[in-house]
Backbone bond lengths (Angstrom), bond angles and torsions (degrees), N, CA, C in turn:
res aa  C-N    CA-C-N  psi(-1)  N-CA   C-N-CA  omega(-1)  CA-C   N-CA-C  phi
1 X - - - 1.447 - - 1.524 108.84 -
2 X 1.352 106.74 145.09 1.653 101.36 -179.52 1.677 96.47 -147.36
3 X 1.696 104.12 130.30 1.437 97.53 168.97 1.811 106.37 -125.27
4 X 1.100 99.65 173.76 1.488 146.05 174.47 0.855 120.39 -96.08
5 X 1.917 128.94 104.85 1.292 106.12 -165.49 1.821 82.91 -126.30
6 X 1.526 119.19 149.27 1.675 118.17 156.00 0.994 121.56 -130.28
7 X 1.121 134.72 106.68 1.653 110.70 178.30 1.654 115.02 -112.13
8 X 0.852 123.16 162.44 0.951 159.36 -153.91 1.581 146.85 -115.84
9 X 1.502 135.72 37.40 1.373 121.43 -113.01 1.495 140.46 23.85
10 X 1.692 120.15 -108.05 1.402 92.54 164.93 1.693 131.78 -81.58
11 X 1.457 102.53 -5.47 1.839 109.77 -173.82 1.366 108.74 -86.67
12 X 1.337 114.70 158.10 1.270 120.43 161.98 1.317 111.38 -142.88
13 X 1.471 123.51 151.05 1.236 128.68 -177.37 1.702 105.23 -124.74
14 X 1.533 109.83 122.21 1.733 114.38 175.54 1.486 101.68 -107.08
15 X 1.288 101.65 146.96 1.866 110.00 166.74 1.344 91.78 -143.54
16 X 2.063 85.31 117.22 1.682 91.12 177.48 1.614 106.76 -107.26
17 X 1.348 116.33 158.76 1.141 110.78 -175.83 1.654 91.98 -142.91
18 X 1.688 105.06 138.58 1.181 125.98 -170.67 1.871 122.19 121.59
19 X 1.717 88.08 -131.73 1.648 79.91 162.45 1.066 109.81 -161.32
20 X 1.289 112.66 164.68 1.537 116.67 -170.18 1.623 124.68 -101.64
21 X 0.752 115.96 89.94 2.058 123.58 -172.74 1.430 109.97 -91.49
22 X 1.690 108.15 -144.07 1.202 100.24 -177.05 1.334 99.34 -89.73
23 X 1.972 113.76 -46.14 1.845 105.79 -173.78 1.165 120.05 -68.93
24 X 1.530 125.46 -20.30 1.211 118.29 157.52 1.614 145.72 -63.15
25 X 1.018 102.72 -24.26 1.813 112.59 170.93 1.133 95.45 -106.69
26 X 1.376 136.49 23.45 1.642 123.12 143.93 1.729 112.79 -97.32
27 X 1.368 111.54 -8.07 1.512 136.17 156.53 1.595 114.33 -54.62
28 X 1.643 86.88 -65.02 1.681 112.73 -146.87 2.159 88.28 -62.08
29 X 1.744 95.63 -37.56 2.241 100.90 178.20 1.173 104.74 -58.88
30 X 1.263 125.50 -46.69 1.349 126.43 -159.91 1.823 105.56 -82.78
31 X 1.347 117.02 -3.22 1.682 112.73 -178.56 1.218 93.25 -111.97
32 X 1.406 140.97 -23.22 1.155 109.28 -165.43 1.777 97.12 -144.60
33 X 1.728 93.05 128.61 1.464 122.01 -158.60 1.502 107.60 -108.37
34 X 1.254 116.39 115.13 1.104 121.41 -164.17 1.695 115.59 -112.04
35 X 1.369 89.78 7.08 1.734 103.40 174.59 2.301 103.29 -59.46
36 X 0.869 92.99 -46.56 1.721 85.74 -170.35 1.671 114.45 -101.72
37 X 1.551 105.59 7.13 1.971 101.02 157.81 1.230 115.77 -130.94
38 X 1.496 121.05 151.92 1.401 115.69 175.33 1.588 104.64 -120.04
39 X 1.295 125.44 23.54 1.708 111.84 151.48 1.379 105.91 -140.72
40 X 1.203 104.09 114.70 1.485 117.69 168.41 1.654 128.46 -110.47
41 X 1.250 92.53 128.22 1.682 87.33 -179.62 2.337 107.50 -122.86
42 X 1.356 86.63 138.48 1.674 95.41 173.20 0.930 124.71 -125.33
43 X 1.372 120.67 128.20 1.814 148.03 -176.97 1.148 96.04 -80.86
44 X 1.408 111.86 114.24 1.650 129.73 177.20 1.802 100.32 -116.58
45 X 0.988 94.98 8.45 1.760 99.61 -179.50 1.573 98.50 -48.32
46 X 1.404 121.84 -56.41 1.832 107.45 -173.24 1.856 106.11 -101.72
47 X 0.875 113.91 44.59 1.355 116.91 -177.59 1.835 90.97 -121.77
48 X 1.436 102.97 115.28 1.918 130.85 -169.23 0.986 94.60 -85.27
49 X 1.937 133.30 -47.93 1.659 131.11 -166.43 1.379 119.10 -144.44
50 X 1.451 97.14 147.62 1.333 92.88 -165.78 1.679 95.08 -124.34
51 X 1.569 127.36 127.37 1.629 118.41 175.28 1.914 99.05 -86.86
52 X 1.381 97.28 -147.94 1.491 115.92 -166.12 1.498 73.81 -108.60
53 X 1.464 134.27 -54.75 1.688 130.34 -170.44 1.732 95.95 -27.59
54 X 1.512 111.77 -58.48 1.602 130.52 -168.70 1.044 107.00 -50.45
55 X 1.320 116.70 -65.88 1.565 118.07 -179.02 1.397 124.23 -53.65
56 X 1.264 102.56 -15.15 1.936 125.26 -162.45 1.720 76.38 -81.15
57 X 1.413 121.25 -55.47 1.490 111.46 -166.41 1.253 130.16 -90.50
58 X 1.466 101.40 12.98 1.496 108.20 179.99 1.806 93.15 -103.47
59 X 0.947 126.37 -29.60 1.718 138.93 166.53 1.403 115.24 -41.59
60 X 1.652 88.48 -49.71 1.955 94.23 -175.80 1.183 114.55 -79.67
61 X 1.726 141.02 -38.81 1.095 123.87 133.69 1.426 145.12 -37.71
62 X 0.908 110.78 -37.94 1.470 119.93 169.88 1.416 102.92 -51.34
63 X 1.536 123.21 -58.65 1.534 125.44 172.38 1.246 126.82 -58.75
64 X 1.306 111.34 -31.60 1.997 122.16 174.53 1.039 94.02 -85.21
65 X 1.495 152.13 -30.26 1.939 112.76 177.23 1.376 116.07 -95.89
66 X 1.296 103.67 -11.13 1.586 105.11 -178.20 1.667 104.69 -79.14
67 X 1.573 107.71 -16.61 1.386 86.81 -177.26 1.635 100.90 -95.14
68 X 0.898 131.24 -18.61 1.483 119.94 131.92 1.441 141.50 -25.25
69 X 1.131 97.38 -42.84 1.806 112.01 -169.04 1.328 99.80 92.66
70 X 1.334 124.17 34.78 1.420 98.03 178.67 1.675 88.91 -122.87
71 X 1.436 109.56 -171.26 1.417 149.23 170.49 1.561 159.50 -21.45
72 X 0.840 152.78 -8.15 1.691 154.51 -142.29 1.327 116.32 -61.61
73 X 1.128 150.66 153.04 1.319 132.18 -172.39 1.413 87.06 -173.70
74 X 1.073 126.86 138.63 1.908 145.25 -172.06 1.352 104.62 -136.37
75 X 1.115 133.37 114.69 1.380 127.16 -166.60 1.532 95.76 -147.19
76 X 1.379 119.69 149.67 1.492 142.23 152.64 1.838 100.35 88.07
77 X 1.312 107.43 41.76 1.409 109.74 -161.67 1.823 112.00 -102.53
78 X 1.285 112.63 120.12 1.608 107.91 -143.26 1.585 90.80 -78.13
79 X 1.384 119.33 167.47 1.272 140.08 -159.59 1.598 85.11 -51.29
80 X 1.053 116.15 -87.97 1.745 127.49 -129.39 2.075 100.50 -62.92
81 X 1.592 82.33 -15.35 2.527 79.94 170.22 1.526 100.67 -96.76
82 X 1.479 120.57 -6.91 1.504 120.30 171.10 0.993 125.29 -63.27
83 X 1.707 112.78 -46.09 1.145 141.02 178.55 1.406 116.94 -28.91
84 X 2.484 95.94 -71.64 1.380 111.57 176.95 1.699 105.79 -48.31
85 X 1.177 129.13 -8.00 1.674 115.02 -161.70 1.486 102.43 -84.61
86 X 1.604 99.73 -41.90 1.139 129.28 -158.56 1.937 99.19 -73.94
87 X 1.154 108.23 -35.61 1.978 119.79 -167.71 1.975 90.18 -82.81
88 X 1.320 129.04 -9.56 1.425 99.27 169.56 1.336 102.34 -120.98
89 X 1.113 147.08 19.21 1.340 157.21 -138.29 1.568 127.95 33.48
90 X 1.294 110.00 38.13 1.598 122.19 -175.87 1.753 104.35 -64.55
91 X 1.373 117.25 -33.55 1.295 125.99 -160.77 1.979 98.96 -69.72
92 X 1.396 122.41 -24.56 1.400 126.23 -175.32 1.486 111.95 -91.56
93 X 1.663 103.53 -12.76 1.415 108.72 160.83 1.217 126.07 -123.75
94 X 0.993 142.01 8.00 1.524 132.86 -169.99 2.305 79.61 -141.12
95 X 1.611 77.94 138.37 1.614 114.25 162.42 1.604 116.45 -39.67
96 X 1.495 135.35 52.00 1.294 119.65 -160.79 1.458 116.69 -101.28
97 X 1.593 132.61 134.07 0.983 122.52 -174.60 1.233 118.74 -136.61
């Protein structure tokens, strides 16, 4: 897995590329620090798989900016990792585009 991180005052934008399992989104926590932005958005455009580990870390953000008031936003995310969003009901809560 390899990401892209920019930020921006408070935004940041990640584009991960690969996939997300269990050792990888224990990577993906440890790169990207969400103590100093509250809107974040991630390019899943080259990201092939997504586990429950993944979803586990798209959850915990989802919970740290909102209790902020801030942000999450998932965008460019190809059908078949949509799907998994879509099979636990992530798609009625999380920002997906």
């Amino acid at each position: 897995m390899e990401v892209v991180i920019e930020k921006k005052e408070n935004k940041m934008n990640c584009c991960v590329t690969g996939k997300i399992d269990t050792v990888t989104s224990t990577e993906l926590q440890k790169k990207v620090d969400l103590s100093d932005v509250t809107d974040v958005t991630f390019d899943l455009s080259n990201v092939d798989y997504l586990s429950s580990a993944g979803l586990r870390f798209f959850i915990v953000c989802h919970k740290t900016l909102a209790a902020k008031s801030g942000s999450l936003k998932i965008v460019k995310i190809q059908d078949h990792v949509k799907e998994v969003f879509d099979m636990v009901g992530l798609d009625s809560i999380l920002d997906l585009s």
